[in-house]
C-alpha positions in Angstrom: -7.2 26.9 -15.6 -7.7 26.6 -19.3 -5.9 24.1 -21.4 -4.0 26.5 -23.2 -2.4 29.0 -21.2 -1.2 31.6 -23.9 -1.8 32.0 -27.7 1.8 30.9 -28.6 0.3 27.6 -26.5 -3.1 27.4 -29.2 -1.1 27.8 -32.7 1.8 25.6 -31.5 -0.6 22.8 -30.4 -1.3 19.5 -32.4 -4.7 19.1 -31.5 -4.5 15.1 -33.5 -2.0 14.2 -30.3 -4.0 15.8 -27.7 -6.6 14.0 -28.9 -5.0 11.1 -29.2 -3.8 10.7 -26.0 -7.2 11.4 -24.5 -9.6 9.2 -22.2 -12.3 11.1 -23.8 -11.6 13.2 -27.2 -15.3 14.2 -27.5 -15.2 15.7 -24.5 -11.2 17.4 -24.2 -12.3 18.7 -28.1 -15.4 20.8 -26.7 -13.1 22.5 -24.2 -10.5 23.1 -27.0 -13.0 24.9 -28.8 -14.2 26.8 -26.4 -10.8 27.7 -24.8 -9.9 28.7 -28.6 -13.1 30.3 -29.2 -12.8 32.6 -26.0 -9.0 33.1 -26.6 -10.4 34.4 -30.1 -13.1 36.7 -28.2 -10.6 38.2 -26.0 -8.0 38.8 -28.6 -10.4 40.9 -31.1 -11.0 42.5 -28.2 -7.6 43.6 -27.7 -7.3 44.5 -31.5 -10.5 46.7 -31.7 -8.8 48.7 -28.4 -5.4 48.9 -30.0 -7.4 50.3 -33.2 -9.1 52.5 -31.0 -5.8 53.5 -29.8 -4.3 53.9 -33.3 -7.1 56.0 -34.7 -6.9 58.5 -31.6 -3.0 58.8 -32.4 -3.4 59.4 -36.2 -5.6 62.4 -35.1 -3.0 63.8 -33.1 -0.6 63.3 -35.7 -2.7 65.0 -37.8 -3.5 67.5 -35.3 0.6 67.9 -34.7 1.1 68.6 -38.1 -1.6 71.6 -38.9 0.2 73.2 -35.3 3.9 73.0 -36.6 2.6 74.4 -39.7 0.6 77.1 -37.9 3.6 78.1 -36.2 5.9 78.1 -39.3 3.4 80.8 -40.9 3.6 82.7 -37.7 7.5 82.7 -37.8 7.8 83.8 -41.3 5.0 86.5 -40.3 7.4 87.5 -36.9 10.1 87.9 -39.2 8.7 89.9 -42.2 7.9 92.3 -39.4 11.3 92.8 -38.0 10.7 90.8 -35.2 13.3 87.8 -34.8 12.7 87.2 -31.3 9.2 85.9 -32.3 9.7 84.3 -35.0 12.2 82.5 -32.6 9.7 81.5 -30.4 7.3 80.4 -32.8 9.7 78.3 -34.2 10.5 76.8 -30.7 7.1 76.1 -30.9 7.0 74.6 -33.6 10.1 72.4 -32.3 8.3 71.0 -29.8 5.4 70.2 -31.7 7.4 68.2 -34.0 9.3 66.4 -31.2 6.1 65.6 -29.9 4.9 64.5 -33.6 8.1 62.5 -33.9 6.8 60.4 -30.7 3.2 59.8 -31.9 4.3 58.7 -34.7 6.7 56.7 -33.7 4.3 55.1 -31.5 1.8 55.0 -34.4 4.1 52.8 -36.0 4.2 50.3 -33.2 0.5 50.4 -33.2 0.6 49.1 -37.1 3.4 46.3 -36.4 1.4 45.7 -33.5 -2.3 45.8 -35.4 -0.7 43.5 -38.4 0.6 41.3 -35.4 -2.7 40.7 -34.2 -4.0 39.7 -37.5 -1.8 37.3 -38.1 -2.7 35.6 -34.5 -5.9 35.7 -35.6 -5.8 34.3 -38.9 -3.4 31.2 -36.9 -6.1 31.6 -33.8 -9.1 30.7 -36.6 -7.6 28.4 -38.5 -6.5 26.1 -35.7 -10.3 27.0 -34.5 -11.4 25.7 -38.0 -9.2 22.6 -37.7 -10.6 21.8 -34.6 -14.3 22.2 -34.8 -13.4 20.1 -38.2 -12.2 17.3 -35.9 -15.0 17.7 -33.8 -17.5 17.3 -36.5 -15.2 13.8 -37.8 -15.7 12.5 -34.4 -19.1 13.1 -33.5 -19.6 11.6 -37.2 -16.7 8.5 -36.1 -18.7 8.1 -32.9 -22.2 7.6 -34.1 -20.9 5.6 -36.8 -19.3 3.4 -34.0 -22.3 3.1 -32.0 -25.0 2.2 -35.3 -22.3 -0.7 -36.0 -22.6 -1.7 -32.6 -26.5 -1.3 -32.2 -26.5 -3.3 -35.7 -24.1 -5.9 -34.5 -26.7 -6.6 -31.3 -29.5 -6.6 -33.5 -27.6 -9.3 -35.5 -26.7 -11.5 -32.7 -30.3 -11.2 -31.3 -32.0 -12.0 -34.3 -29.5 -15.1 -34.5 -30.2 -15.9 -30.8 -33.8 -15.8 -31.5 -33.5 -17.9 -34.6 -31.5 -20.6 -32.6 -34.1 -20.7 -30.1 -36.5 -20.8 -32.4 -35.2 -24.1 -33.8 -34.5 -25.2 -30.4 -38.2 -25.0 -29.4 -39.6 -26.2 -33.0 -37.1 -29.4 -31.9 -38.4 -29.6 -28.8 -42.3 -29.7 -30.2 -41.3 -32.5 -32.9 -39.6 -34.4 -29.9 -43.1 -34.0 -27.7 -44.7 -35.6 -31.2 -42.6 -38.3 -31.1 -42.8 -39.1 -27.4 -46.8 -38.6 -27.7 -47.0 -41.1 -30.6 -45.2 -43.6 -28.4 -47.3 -43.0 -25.5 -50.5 -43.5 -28.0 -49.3 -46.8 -29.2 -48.7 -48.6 -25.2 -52.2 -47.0 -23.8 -54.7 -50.2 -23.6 -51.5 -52.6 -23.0 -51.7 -52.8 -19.2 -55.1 -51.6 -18.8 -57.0 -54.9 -17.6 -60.9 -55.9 -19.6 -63.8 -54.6 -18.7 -66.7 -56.5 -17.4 -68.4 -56.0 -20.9 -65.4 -57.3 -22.8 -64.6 -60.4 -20.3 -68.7 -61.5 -20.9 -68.4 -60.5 -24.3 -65.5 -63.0 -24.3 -67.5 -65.7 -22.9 -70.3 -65.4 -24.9 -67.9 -65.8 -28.4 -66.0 -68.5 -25.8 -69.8 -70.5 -26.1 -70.3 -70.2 -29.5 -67.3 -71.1 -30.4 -67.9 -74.5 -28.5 -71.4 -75.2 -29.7 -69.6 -74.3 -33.0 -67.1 -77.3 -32.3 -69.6 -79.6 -30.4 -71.7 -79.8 -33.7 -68.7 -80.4 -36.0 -68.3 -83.3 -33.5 -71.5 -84.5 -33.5 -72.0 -84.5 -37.5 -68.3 -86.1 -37.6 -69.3 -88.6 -35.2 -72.8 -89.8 -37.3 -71.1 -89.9 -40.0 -68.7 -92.6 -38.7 -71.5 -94.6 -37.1 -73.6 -94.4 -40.2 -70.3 -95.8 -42.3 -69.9 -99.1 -38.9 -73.8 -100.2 -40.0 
């Protein structure tokens, strides 16, 4: 079942409310344009078979008329002759041709209201049509809009995630620095000598006390040499 049920239903619709009220306008505004748009297909399909229909019936009006006025030249002929009870019956004739032409065109008029009718729907019919494919075109614009904000937005908080961690990690590297330095500055402190070092050791320990035997030594001549 369409959403509109019968034309009064299309031109009497507020399409802004409709959409407003819906869990998806994209989508309820395609149908609306396509409900309106085959609405609008079957319509000027009706008017081109009610044109059809008036341009058979201004033929037979047409038609009607050259008959009533065949039959009024065959009354006056019936009665130029002297006879009256032809020219009576060409003038019943001609009666019921006009009766007949009375109803055609009565019903040619109908056609007209009925044609100028139909134009009018139409005109209603393709202007709510306009209106909507208008919104549609407002939304789809709205909607992509909408979704490049948000794809921008992202972007934006990405980049600013990526920054933060960026600083996180260059703190991180400087800490690493810091801690390495310290590390640096202990290495040796626990380590015990080597075998070289503790010999080297000893050897400096010697010198150092042949160094302070023969201070003592030229201390102590020089006090004896001072007693004699």
């Amino acid at each position: 079942m369409g959403i509109f049920s019968r034309m009064s239903d299309i031109i009497n619709s507020n399409i802004s409310a409709l959409l407003d009220q819906a869990e998806d306008p994209e989508k309820l505004i395609r149908l609306i344009i396509q409900e309106m748009e085959d609405t609008l297909v079957e319509v000027r399909s009706s008017s081109a078979r009610v044109l059809a229909d008036r341009k058979a019936a201004t033929r037979r009006v047409e038609q009607l008329q050259v008959e009533a006025e065949s039959w009024e030249r065959k009354a006056k002929l019936a009665i130029s002759k002297g006879r009256e009870d032809l020219a009576r019956a060409a003038l019943q004739e001609k009666r019921e041709i006009e009766e007949e032409l009375e109803a055609v065109s009565t019903e040619l008029a109908a056609t007209d209201e009925h044609i100028a009718q139909l134009n009018d729907e139409i005109g209603k019919l393709q202007a709510k049509l306009n209106d909507a494919k208008a919104k549609k075109k407002a939304l789809v614009m709205r909607t992509q809009t909408v979704e490049s904000r948000i794809k921008v937005k992202r972007q934006v908080n990405r980049d600013a995630l990526d920054q933060a961690f960026g600083r996180f990690e260059h703190f991180e590297r400087r800490m690493d620095n810091l801690e390495s330095q310290l590390e640096v500055m202990d290495i040796g402190k626990d380590v015990a000598p080597s075998l070289a070092a503790e010999i080297n050791a000893l050897e400096q320990d010697e010198k150092i006390t042949a160094e302070l035997d023969r201070l003592k030594a030229e201390l102590g001549g020089g006090e004896s040499s001072k007693d004699a």
